[in-house]
C-alpha positions in Angstrom: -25.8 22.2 -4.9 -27.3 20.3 -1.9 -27.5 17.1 -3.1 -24.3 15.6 -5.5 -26.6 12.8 -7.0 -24.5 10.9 -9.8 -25.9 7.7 -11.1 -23.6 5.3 -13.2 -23.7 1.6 -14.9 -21.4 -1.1 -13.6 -19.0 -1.1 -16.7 -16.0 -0.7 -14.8 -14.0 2.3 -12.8 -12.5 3.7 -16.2 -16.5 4.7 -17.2 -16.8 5.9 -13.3 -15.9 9.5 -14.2 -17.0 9.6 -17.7 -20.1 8.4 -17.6 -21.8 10.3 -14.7 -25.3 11.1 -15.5 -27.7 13.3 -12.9 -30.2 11.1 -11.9 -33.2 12.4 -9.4 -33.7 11.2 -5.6 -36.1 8.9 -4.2 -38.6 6.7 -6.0 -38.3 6.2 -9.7 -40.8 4.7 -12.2 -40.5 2.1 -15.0 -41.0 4.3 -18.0 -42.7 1.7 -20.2 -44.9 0.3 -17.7 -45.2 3.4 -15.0 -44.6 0.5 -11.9 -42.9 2.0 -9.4 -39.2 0.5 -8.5 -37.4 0.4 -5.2 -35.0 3.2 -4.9 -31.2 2.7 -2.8 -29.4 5.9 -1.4 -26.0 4.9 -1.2 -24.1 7.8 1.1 -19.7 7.7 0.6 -17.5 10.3 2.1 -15.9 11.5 -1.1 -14.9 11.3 -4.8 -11.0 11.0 -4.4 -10.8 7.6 -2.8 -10.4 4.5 -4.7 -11.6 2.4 -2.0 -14.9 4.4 -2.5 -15.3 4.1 -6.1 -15.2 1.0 -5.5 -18.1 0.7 -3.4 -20.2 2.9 -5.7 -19.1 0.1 -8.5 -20.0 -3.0 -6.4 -23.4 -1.5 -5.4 -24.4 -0.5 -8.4 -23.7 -3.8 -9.7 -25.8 -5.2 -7.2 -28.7 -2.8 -8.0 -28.9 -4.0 -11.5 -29.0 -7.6 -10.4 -31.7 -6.8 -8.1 -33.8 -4.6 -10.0 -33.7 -1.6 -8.1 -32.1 2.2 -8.7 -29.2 3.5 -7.0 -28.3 7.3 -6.3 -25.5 8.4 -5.0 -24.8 10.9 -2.5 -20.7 11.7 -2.5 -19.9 15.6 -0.9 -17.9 17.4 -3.2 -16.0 18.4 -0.5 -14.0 15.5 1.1 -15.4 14.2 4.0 -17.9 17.3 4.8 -20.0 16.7 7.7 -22.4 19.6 6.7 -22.8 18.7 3.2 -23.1 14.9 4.3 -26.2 16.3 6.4 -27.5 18.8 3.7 -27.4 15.7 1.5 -29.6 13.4 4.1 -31.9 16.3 4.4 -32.0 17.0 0.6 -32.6 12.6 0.1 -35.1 12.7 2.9 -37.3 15.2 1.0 -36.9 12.3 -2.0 -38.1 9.7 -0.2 -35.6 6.2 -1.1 -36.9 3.3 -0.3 -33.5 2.5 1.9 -30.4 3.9 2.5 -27.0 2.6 2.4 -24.9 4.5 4.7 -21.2 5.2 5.7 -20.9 8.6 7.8 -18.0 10.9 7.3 -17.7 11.2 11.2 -19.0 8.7 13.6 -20.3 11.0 16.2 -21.2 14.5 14.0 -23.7 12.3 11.9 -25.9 11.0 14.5 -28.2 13.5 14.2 -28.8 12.8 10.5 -29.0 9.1 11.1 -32.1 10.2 13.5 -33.5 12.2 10.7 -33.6 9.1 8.7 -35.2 7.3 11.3 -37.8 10.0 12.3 -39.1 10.0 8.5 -39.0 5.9 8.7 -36.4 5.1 5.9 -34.6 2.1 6.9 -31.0 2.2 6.6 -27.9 0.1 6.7 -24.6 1.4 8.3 -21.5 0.6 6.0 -18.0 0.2 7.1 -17.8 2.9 9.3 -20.0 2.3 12.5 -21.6 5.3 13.7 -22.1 6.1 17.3 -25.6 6.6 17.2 -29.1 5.9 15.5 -31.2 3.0 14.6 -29.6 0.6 12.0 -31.5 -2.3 10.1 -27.4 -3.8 10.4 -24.1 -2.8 10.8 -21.9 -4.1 8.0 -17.6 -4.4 8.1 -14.6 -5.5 9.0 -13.2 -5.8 12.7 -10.1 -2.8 11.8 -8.6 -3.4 15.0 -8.0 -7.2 14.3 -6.8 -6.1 10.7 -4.3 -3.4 11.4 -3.0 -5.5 14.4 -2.4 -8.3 11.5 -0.9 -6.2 9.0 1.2 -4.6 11.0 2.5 -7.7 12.3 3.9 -8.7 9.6 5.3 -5.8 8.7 7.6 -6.1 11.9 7.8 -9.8 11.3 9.4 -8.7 7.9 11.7 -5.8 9.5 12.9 -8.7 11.7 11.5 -7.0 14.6 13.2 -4.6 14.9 13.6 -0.5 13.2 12.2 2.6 13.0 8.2 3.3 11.5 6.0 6.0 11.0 2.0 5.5 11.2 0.0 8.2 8.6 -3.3 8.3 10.4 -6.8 9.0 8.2 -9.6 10.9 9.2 -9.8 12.1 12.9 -13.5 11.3 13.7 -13.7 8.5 11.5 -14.5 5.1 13.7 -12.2 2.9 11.6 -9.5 5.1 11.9 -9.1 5.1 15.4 -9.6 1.1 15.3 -6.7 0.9 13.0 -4.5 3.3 14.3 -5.1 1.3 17.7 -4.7 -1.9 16.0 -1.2 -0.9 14.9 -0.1 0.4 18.1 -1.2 -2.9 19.6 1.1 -5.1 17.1 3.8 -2.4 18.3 3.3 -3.1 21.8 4.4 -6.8 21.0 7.6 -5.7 19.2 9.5 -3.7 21.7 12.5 -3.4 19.1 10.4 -1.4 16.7 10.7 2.5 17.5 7.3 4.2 16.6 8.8 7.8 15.2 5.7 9.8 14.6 1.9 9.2 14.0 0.6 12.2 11.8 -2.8 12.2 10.0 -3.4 11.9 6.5 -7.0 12.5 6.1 -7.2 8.9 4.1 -6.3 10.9 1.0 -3.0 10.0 -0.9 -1.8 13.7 -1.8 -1.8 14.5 2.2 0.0 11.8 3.1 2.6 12.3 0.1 3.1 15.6 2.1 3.4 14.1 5.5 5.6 11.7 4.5 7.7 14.1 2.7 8.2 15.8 6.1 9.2 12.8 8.2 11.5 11.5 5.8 13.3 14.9 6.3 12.8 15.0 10.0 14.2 11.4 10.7 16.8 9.8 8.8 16.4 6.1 9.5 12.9 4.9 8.7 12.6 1.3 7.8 8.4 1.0 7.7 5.5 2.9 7.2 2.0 1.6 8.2 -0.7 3.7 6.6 -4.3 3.2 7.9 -5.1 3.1 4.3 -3.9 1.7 0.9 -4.6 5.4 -0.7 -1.8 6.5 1.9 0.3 3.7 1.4 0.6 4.5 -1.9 0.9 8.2 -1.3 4.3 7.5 1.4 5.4 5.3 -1.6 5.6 8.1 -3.9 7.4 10.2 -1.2 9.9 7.9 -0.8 10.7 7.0 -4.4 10.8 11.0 -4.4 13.6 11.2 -1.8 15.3 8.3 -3.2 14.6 6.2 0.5 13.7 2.5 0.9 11.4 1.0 3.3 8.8 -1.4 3.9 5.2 0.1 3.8 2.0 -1.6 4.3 -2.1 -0.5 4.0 -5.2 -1.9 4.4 -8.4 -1.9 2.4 -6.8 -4.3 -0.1 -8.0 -2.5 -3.5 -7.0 -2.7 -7.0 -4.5 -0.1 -6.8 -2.3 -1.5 -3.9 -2.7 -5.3 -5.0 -1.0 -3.5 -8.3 1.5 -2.4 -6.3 2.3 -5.4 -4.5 2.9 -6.9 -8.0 5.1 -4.3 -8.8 7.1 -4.8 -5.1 6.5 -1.3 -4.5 4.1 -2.3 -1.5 5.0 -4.9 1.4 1.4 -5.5 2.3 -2.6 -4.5 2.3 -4.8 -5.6 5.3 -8.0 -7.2 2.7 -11.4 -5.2 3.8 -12.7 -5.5 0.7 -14.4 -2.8 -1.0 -16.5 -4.7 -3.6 -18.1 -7.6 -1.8 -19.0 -4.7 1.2 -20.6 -2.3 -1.6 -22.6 -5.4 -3.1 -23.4 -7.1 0.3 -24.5 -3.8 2.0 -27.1 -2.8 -0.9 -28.4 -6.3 -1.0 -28.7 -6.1 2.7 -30.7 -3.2 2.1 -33.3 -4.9 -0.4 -33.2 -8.0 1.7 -35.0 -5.9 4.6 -37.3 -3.7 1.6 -38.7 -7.1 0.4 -38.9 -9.0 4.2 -36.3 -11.5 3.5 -33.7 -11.9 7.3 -31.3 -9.3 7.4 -28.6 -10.1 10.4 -28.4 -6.8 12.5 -24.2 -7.5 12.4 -22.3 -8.7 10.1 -18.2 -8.9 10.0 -17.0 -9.9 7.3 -13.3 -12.0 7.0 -9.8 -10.4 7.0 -6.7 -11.4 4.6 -3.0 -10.1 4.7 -2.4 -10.1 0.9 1.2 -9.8 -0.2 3.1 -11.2 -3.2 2.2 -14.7 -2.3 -1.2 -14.8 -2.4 -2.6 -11.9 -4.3 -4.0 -13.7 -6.8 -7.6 -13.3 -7.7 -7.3 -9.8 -5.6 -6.0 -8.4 -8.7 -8.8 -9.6 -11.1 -10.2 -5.7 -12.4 -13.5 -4.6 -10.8 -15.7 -4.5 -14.2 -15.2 -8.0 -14.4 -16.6 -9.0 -11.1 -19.9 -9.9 -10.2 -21.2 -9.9 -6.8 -21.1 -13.1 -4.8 -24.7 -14.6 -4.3 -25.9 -13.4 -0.2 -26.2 -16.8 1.5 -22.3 -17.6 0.2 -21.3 -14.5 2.4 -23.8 -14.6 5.1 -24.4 -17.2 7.1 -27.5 -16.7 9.4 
């Protein structure tokens, strides 16, 4: 199947799975009164990621606040740069009014990006900047200045001093590399903290359950783990109850599942890019530029360590939220 088009209401991530429905590409018409409505392609790397379910949530949320129809496009493979580009082809051929988009790899994806352009669909670049192609805005957090954060005060917390581990994500994904540099610049500030290894994880918690696995057995003193996601956080946590180790592991994304994990002190820290208000900023941005209303061609939104102090209102459950009105967010 080229295109994996799932369409879903905003009750809440239990009814994410459950209630999938197909849902066709491109323009859709009101059935009672045959007007045609805006359509939104939203484009995420993959099904497995919280973080990601979490931006399908928050934009669908938006779209029904809006008016407009969202479909999504998700390969069913994770992270798949030639489904991701059979599924721009397939959406091109479907016609969406707009397109929110966050490519699986910064440089592979370029070409699709100019596909979009060539046919004249606008489209909105989501979290992960790519490298190429015409953008109505570029939408995210700075994940150098984050990971840098974070992992300060994880070595503020080690006292300076120890052994740690990075568990890297994706290899051509932009935020990756801007994390994993952001860590390695905290480290260059802390020269009592040994950096061990720095293995990938592919973002996805199983993987990095494995890799952690194998470092634990490879090096006997490790005292923190900074994983360039909370999904790999929370895998490393599992390998270390496993193996019956302790030590201080921190993420970033800040979503549901690690702020639950801070509650429960399984988790030092999460560096806050916040899944929800990017899904629901990024689809309104979208409509914004659809109904010629100022769209900034940049925008970066704020960063927050959260950790047992102040995790408060982090936790609140994602079918409860609503999206945050534009002009609070974005100040133009």
């Amino acid at each position: 199947m080229r295109c994996r088009e799932l369409k879903f209401g905003f009750t809440g991530l239990a009814l994410l799975f459950a209630g999938l429905t197909l849902a066709s590409c491109g323009e859709t018409g009101d059935r009672t009164t045959g007007d045609k409505r805006e359509t939104i392609a939203l484009f995420t790397k993959n099904q497995t990621n919280p973080y990601f379910q979490t931006i399908r949530v928050a934009a669908q949320s938006a779209a029904n606040e809006l008016n407009v129809d969202l479909v999504n496009y998700i390969p069913t493979s994770n992270d798949s740069i030639p489904e991701q580009m059979s599924q721009i082809e397939d959406s091109i051929t479907k016609r969406p009014s707009a397109v929110v988009f966050i490519p699986v790899d910064s440089k592979a994806m370029i070409p699709g990006v100019e596909k979009f352009n060539a046919a004249n669909i606008p489209v909105v670049n989501l979290i992960d900047r790519a490298d190429g192609g015409n953008f109505v805005s570029f939408m995210g957090c700075d994940d150098f200045a984050i990971s840098a954060q974070t992992a300060r005060y994880l070595f503020q917390k080690m006292n300076g001093k120890g052994n740690v581990i990075i568990i890297e994500g994706q290899g051509g994904s932009s935020n990756n590399q801007k994390r994993v540099g952001g860590f390695k610049k905290a480290l260059e500030e802390f020269p009592n903290v040994k950096l061990l290894a720095s293995q990938t994880g592919n973002f996805q918690r199983a993987m990095a359950l494995q890799v952690t696995e194998n470092l634990l057995q490879a090096h006997r003193q490790i005292d923190g783990v900074l994983a360039a996601n909370d999904a790999m956080a929370l895998g490393a946590i599992e390998a270390l109850d496993a193996a019956n180790r302790k030590a201080l592991v921190i993420g970033v994304n800040g979503t549901k599942e690690a702020i639950d994990a801070i509650k429960a002190g399984k988790l030092l820290a999460t560096g806050d890019c916040d899944g929800f208000l990017q899904g629901c900023i990024g689809t309104m941005g979208a409509v914004r530029h659809l109904r010629n209303l100022p769209v900034p061609k940049e925008i970066i939104f704020p960063i927050t360590v959260f950790d047992i102090t102040n995790y408060q209102g982090a936790d609140e459950p994602y079918e409860s939220r609503m999206c945050p009105k534009w002009e609070s967010i974005v100040k133009e």
